[in-house]
N, C-alpha and C positions, 0 to 999 in steps of 0.2 A: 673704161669707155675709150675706146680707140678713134684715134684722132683721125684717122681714114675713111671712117662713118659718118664724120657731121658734115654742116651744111654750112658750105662756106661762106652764107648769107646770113647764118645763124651767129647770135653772143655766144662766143666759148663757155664762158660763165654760165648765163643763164638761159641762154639756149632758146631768147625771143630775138623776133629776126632783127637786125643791122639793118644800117642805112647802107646803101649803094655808095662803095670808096669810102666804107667810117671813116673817120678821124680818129678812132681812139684804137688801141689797141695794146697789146703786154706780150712780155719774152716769158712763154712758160716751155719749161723743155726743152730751151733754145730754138724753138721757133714763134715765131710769129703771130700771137693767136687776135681774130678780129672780135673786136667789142661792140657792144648796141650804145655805150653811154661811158662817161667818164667814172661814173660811181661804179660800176663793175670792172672797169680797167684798172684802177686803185685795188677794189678786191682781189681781183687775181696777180696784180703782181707784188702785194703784201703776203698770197699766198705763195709766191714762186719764192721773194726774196728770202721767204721764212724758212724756206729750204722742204715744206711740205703740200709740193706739187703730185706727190702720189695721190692726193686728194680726188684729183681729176680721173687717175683710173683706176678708182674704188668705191667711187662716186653712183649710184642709185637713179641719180634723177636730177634735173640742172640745179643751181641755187637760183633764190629767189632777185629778182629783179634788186638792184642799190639802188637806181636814180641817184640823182646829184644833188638833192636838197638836204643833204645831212650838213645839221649844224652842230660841230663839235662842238664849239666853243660852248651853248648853251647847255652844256652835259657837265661842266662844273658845279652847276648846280647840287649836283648831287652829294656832293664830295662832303660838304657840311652837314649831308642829310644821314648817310650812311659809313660811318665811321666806324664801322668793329672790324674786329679782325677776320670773323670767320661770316661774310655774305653771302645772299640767297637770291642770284637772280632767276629772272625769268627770260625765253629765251623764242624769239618768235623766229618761222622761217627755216626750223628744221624740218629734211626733205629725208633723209635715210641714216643708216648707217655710217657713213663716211663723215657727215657733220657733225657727228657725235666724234669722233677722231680728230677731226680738224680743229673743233674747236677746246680738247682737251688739250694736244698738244700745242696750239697756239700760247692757251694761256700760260699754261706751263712755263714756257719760255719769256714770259714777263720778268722784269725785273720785280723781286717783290710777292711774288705768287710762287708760295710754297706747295698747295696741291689742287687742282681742276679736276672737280668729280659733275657729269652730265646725268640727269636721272633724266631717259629718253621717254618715258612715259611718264611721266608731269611735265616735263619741258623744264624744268629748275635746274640751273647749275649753282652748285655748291663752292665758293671760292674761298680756300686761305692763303690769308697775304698778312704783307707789313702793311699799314696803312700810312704810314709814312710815305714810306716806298710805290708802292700801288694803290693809286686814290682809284676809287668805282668811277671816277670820267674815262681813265686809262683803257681799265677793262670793258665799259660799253665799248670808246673807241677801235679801239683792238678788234672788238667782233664785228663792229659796222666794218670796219674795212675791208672782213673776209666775208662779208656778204650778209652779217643777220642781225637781227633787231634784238635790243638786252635792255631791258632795265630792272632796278630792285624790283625785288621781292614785290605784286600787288596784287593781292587774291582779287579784289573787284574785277581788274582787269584782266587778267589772267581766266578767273572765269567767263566775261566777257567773250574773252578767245575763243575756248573750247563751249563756248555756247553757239556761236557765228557756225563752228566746223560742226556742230548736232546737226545745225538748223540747214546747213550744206546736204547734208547726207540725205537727212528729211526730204528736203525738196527733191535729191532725185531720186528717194525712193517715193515720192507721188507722185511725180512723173512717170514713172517706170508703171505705178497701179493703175493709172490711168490709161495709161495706153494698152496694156496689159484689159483692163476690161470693155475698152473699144474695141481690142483687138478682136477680142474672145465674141463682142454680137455680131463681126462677118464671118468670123471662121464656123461658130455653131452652124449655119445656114446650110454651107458648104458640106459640113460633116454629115447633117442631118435627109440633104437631097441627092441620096444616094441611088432612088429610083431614077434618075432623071429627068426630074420637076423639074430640077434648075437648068438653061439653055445656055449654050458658052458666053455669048455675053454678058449674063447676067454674071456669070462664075470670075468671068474677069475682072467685070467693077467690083466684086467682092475683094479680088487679091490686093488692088489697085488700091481700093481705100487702107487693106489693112497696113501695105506696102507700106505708104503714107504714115499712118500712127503710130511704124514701129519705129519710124526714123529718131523722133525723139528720145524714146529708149535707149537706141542704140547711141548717138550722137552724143545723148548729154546724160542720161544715170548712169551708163555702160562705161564711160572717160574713165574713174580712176581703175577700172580692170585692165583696162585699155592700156592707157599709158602706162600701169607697171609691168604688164606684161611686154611693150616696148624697151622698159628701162633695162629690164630684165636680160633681153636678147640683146639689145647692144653690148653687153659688159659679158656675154655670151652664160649667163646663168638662166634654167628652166625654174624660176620661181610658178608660186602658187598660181598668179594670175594669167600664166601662159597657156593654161587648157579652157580657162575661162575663156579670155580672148579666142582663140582660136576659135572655141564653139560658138560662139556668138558672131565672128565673122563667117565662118564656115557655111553656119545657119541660113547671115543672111545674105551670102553672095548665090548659095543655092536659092533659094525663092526669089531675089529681086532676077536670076537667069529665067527661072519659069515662068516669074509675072512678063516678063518683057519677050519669051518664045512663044508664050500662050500655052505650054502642058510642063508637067512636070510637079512634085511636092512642094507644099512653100510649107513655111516652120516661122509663122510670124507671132503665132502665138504663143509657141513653144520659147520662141526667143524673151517675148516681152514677159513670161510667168518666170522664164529662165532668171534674168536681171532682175525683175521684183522681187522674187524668193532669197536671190543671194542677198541682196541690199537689204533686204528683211532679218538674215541672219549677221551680218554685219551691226546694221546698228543694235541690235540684241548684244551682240559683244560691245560693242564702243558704251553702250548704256551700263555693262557689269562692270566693265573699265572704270570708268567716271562714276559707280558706286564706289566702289576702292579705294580711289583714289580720294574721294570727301572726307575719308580722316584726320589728313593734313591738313584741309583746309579748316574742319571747325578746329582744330588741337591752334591754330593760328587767328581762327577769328576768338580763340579764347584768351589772348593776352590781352590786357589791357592798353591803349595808347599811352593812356596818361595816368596821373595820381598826384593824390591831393594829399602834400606832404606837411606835417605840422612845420612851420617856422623854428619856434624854441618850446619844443617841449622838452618836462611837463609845465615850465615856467608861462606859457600861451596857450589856447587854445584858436589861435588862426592858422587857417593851411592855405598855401600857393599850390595852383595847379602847374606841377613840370610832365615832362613827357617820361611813361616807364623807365626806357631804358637809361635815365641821368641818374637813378638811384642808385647809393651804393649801401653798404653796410652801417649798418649803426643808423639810418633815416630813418621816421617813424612817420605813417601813413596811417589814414582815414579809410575804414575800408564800408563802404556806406552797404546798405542790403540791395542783395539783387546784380552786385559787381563781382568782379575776378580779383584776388589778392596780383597785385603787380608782379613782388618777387616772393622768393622764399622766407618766411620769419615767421614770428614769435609772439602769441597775442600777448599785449601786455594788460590791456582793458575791454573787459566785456566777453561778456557769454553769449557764446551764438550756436547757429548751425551752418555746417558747408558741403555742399555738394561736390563730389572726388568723380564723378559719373566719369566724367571726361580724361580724367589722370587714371583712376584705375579700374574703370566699370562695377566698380559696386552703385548700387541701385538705391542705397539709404542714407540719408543726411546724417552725418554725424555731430554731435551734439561738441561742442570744446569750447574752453573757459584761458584763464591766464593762464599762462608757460605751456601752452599748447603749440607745440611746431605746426607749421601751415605751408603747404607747398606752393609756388605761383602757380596760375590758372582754377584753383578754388575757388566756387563762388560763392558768396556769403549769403546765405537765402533767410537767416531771420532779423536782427537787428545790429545798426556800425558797430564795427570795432577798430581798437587799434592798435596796428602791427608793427611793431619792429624788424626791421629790414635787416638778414643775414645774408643773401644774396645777391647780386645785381640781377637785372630782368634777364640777360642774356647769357646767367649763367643759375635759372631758376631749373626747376623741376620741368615743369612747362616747355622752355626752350630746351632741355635739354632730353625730351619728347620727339621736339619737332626734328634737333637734328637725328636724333636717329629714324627719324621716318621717310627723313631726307637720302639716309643711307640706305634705305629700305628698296630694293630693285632694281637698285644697279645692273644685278647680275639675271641671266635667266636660269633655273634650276637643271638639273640633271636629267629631268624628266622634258623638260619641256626643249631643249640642249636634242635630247633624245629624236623626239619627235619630228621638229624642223631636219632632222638629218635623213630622217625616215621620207619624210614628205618630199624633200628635194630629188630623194633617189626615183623618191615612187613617180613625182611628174615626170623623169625621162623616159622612166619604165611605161608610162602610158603613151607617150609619143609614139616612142615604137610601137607598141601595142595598137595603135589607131592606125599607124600609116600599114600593121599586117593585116588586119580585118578591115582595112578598106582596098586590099589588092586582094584578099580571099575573097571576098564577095565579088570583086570586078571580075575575076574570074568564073563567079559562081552563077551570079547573077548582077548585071551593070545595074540596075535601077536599082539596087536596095545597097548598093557598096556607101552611099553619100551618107543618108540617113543613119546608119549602123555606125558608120567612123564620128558620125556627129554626138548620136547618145551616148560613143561609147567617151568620147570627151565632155560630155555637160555631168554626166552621171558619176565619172567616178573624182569629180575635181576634188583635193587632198583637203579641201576647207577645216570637214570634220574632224582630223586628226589633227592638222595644227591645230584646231581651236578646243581640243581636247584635253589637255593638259593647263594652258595658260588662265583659262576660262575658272577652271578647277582652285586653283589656287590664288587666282586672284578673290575670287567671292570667300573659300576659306579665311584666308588672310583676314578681311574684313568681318569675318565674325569671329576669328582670334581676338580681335582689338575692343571690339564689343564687349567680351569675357574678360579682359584686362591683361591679354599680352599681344606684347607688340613682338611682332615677326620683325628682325632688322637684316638677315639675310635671306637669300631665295632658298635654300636648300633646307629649313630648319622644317616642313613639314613631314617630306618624305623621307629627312636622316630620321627622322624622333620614331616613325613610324617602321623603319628598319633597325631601330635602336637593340639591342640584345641586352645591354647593361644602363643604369641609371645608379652615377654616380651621388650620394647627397657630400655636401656638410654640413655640419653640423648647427654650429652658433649661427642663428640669424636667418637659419634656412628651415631644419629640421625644429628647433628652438626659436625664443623670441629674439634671444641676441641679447637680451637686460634679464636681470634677475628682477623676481616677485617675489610678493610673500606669499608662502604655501600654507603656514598656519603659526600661531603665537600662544604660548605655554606659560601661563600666570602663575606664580607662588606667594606662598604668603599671601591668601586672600585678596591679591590684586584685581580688578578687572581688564577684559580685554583691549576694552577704550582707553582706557586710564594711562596702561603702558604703553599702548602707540602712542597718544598725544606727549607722554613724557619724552619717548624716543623722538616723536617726530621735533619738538622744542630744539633736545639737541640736534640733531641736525639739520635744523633752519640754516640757510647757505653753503651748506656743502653740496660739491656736485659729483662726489664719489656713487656709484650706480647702484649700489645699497643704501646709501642715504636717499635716494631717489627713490627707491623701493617701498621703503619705510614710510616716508610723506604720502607716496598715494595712497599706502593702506591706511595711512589716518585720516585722510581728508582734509579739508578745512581748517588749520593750527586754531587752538583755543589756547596755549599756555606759552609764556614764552621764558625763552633760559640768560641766566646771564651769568655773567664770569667763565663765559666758554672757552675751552683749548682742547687742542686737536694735538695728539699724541699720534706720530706720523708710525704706520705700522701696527698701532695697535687698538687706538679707538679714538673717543672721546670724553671730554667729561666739562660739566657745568652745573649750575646752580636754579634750583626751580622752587617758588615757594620756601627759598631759605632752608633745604637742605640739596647736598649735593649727592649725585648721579655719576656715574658711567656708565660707559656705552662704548662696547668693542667685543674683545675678541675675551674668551673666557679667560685664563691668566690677567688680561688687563682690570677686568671687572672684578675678579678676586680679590684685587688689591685693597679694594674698597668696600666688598661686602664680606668677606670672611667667610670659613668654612666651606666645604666641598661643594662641586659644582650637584646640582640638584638634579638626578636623573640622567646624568651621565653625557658624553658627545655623541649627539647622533652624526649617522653615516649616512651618507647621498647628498648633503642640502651643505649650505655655508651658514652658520650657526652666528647667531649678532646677540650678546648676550644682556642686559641690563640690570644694573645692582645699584643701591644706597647703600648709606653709613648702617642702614638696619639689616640688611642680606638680600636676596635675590628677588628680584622684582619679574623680569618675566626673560622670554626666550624666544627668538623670533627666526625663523628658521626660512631661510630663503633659496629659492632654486633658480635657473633660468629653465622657464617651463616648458612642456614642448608646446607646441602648436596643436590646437584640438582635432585642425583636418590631416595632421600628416598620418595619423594612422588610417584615414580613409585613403591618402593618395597613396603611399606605402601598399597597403592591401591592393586598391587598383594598380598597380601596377607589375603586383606579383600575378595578379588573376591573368593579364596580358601577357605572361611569359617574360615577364624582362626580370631579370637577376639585377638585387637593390642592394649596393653598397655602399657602408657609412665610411668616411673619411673624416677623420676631426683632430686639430692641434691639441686637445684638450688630451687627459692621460687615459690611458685602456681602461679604468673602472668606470669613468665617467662615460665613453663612449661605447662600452658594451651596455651600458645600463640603460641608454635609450635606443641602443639598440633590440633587448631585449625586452623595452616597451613594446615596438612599433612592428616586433616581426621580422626585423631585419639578421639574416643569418652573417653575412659578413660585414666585418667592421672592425677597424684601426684607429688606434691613436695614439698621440705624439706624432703627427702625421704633419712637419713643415711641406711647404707649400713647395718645394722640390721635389719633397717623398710623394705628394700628393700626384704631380705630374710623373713621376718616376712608377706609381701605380699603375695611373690610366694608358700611357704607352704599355704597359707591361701588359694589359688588356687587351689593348690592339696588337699586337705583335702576336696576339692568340688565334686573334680573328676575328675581335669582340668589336660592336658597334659600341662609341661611348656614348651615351651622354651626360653633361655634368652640369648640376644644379649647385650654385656659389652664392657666396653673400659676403663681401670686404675685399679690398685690396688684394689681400694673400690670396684670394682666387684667381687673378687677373690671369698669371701663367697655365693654369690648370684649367680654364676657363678658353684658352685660345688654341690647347692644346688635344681636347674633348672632338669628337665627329661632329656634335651639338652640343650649345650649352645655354644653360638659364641663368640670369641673374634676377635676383632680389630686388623690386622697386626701387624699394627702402635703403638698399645696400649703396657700397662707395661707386661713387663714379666710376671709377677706371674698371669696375669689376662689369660693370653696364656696357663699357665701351669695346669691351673684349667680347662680350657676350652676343651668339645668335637672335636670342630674343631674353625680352625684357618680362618678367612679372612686375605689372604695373601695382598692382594692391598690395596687403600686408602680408598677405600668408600663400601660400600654393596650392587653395583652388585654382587661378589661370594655368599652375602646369597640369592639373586635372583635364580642364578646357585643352588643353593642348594634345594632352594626350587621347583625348577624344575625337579633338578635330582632325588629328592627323590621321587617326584610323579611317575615318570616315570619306576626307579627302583622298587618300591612295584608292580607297575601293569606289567614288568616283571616278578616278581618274581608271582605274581598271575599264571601269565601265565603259569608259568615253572609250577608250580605246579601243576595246575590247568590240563596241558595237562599229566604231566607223573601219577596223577591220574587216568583220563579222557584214558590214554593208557593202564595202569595196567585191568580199571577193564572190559574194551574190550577186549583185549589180552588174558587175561590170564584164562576166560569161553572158548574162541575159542580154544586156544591150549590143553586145558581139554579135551573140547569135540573131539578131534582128525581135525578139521579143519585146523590147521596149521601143516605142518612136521616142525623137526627142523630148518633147513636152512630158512625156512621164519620166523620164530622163533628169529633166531639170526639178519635176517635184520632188524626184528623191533625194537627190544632189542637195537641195535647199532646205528640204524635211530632216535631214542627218546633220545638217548644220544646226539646224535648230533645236535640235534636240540636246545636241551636246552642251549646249549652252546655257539648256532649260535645267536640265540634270546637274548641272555646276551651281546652278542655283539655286539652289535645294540648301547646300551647305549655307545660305546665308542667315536659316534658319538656326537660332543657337536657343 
């Protein structure tokens, strides 16, 4: 925004007029700049001294008014309120592009503030700091100074916000309909009295009133086309709103000439259906937007404020209500029915059920009892129980949800990246285009040059092509989250959907990640109960993942062992009903029951073997199982043409063996998490799109390294943080969901594209050539908008 443009009556800053000789004013640029008030004077030269006055010419549109009634001092408050490390505010008074810059790099430059990420469509900025170092008074201050309104995180208010800006649009899109169907009962009259019923005066006071009812239109729904396309040309860029404006001044400097010469075309109608059609397809977009975007906000209204924490248990049973996030590990909480678990833990008392709708879109309560892990944001839908805290709130399942949702759109994708580059070229491309078919017609014929350069600007405005892509993938996305994955980067639809190869691993992904029991082999007229409850006795408190295996297949312990010792490597052994047991590894168990192993070492499975002082008791043979759906996803995704490769640490027999379950022709193992990423490059270097599906830590690299990649709900953090998108549930149905949606989404998006092409380069020869008037001009213009948006909407259906 070049400083030879404004008005040197106007605030530099915010660009509402000055008083005559201000008083206030700031050195930006080294000169001089005049201020409206001392709260924008402060702004701007907090932004000068910050060293980032580029702001100013890269800037969209002015900032918003400071005034001087900012009270920092009472922003302390907050400090005792908002004490983590990694805070979520919200951020009112953002105008474009450049304030997303200003105020990254701003904070940046805090002492204390390690990284400032702006998500421009939720308005949230994501802040990590020391808290020590950068208390949240700082950072509000900081931003008040450079012009914008911040406080924590408040969904109430926050939606509050984006409810006032619905209810904005709203009103002048009914203003705009209104005038639009006042317009339309003098213009019919006129259309209709083609014989000559109607006498010039009577023709006049028809133009004269409509004259009148388009002013509203124009003045006050038509403002924000208006002034972006103003912002637009100042900073010398042909955005979207530049042909809008135009046609719409164009429009109505031609008719209010005719109404005031008394002959000539007036376009009042054409103008006021122009402005209500657009604002029509507008809030259609801002409505799919703000579907979208309500993930975060219930994933947030599901934590809990507070929680009713036992005193001393199990020694009491009274609980103090504190606030979630003061709980730390080892706390035991009351979790009544009908509530959200605070944090992450551990039932220790009481059988219930919990609703995961919200954590991983499964659709069925599941049924869990004691030593059932429980994520935060589950809600306990049958009767209290009570949990043991392994997590703190702000580092549950739940929060750590929310930030990756928060991370979710940062960026814009490739396609949509694409389009904006398209649409910018295409509005210069139509400029010219208007001003040559309005000097061919001048030559051809002067009375049809106006008209013809007007439709040929209402009709081909690029709306449907931006809103062709964003549209598409915004409503996608929301029905990805619905299925149980969360989308955390913009590009994870249409990479997955160009994908050529789909990496798995194995443990945790392809498999459960824990060994089961597959089946148990009695000898010696044992039963099959009998030996589990005997195994299960011995290993009561161990937490080796085969003792764990063993317990759920017996259920409920009925017998318990004493004189137990654990023979590190090789088993166990104890005392049950006054004779003794082992329990291990066949050699171990020999020791004790004598004579050859019964039936030999089976192959595939991890063999847990059980003997007395009288011989071999039973055999319990365990696997880690695969997953029942990866041979459905495996098969879909071979059906789609994508080439499925298994990568697994575990040895080549083990991992051709489920390979050779699932259909999968190639597959490695011994595969460290170098070799793993030393593969999927070796992939790309081919030409191959990756994608890669992971579950633990050791994917983190091969996970960052992938075109796409999936993590495991379930799986370790860092493996999540690396990852495109997240499978929220147990197993990879959501990469099914994904890979469905993505298909489906590109050939939306095809579509959209495909038709606001396919409309541009029919339209817009017809309105050259004088076949369209304006008014049919602006329905198409507004109809192609609409449609694009309706078509994007389609995908919300899952």
């Amino acid at each position: 925004m070049s400083a030879a443009v404004l008005d040197t009556a106007a605030c530099w800053h915010c660009g509402q007029p000055a008083p005559a000789a201000s008083p206030w004013s700031a050195v930006v640029d080294g000169a001089n700049r005049t201020m409206c008030c001392p709260g924008c004077a402060a702004a701007a030269q907090a932004i000068a001294d910050a060293g980032l006055a580029d702001y100013y010419d890269n800037r969209t549109e002015f900032a918003a008014r400071i005034g001087d009634d900012a009270d920092l001092a009472a922003l302390r408050a907050y400090d005792d309120a908002v004490d983590a490390d990694d805070v979520v505010f919200t951020i009112e008074g953002i105008r474009c592009a450049a304030c997303v810059w200003l105020i990254e790099r701003r904070l940046n430059a805090l002492p204390g503030v390690t990284d400032a990420l702006l998500n421009v469509a939720t308005e949230r900025l994501r802040v990590r700091r020391d808290p020590a170092v950068a208390k949240a008074s700082d950072i509000i201050a900081a931003l008040r100074a450079i012009g914008y309104t911040a406080y924590p995180l408040d969904a109430e208010r926050q939606a509050a916000h984006l409810e006032r800006e619905r209810k904005t649009l709203f009103r002048r899109l009914f203003v705009a309909g209104m005038s639009m169907m006042q317009v339309m009962m003098y213009a019919v009259p006129v259309y209709l009295a083609t014989d000559g019923t109607m006498d010039a005066d009577m023709r006049a006071l028809m133009h004269w009133a409509a004259l009148l009812l388009t002013v509203p239109a124009v003045a006050y729904s038509s403002w924000p086309f208006l002034r972006g396309a103003w912002m637009d040309l100042r900073r010398g860029v042909a955005g979207m709103d530049v042909p809008v404006a135009l046609g719409i001044l164009a429009a109505s400097a031609a008719s209010v000439v005719a109404v005031v010469r008394g002959h000539g075309d007036v376009y009042f109608d054409s103008i006021t259906m122009f402005v209500f059609l657009l604002l029509g397809s507008r809030y259609l977009e801002l409505d799919a937007r703000r579907r979208a975007a309500r993930a975060l906000e219930g994933l947030q209204r599901a934590a809990p404020a507070t929680a009713q924490r036992f005193v001393d248990f199990p020694g009491a049973r009274a609980t103090d209500t504190v606030p979630a996030g003061a709980l730390v590990p080892g706390d035991v909480v009351l979790v009544p029915p009908g509530q959200a678990v605070p944090a992450d833990g551990v039932i220790v008392e009481g059988d219930t059920e919990v609703d995961l709708a919200l954590l991983t879109g499964e659709s069925r309560t599941r049924a869990l009892g004691p030593g059932a892990q429980l994520p935060g944001g589950a809600v306990n839908v049958a009767q209290a129980i009570v949990v043991r805290v392994t997590s703190s709130a702000r580092d549950s399942t739940l929060a750590l949800l929310v930030r990756l949702v928060e991370r979710a759109g940062q960026d814009k994708p490739a396609l949509a990246l694409w389009a904006d580059r398209v649409g910018a070229w295409f509005v210069l491309a139509l400029l010219v285009l208007t001003v040559v078919v309005c000097a061919g017609w001048y030559l051809v014929d002067p009375a049809r040059a106006w008209p013809a350069a007007i439709a040929v600007l209402v009709v081909s405005c690029p709306c449907a092509l931006s809103l062709a892509t964003p549209t598409a993938l915004a409503a996608a996305t929301d029905r990805l989250l619905r299925r149980g994955a969360l989308a955390v980067k913009p590009h994870v639809l249409e990479t997955l959907g160009r994908a050529t190869h789909v990496v798995f691993d194995k443990t945790g992904t392809l498999t459960y990640g824990h060994p089961v029991l597959r089946q148990t082999v009695t000898f010696g007229g044992a039963s099959r109960r009998m030996a589990l409850q005997l195994a299960a006795a011995l290993e009561t408190g161990s937490a080796h993942p085969l003792a764990q295996a063993i317990r759920d297949a017996a259920g409920p312990a009925a017998l318990v062992a004493n004189m137990v010792n654990q023979v590190v490597g090789k088993g166990i052994e104890g005392e049950i009903g006054g004779r003794r047991y082992r329990l291990g590894n066949a050699a171990f168990v020999a020791g004790i029951a004598c004579g050859q192993i019964p039936g030999g070492q089976p192959g595939g499975v991890t063999a847990v073997w059980l003997g007395t002082t009288s011989g071999w008791v039973a055999r319990f043979d365990l696997v880690d199982d695969i997953r029942p759906e990866s041979r459905d996803v495996v098969a879909g995704l071979r059906a789609a043409g994508k080439t499925v490769v298994l990568l697994s640490g575990d040895d080549d027999e083990a991992a051709q063996d489920v390979a050779m379950q699932l259909g999968i022709a190639h597959a490695l193992g011994h595969q460290l998490p170098e070799d793993k990423l030393t593969v999927v490059r070796g992939l790309q270097r081919e030409g191959a799109v990756v994608a890669m599906v992971g579950d633990g830590i050791n994917d983190a690299a091969v996970l960052s390294g992938a075109d796409v990649s999936f993590a495991m709900g379930q799986g370790a953090q860092l493996a999540q943080l690396h990852a495109d998108c997240v499978l929220l549930g147990e197993g990879l149905r959501p990469l099914e969901a994904a890979l469905d949606t993505a298909a489906a989404t590109l050939r939306v998006i095809r579509q959209n594209l495909g038709w606001a092409m396919l409309y541009n380069v029919a339209a817009i020869p017809a309105a050259a050539s004088g076949l369209l008037n304006p008014w049919l001009s602006g329905v198409g213009m507004a109809a192609s908008s609409a449609l694009v948006v309706l078509n994007a909407a389609r995908l919300r259906r899952a």
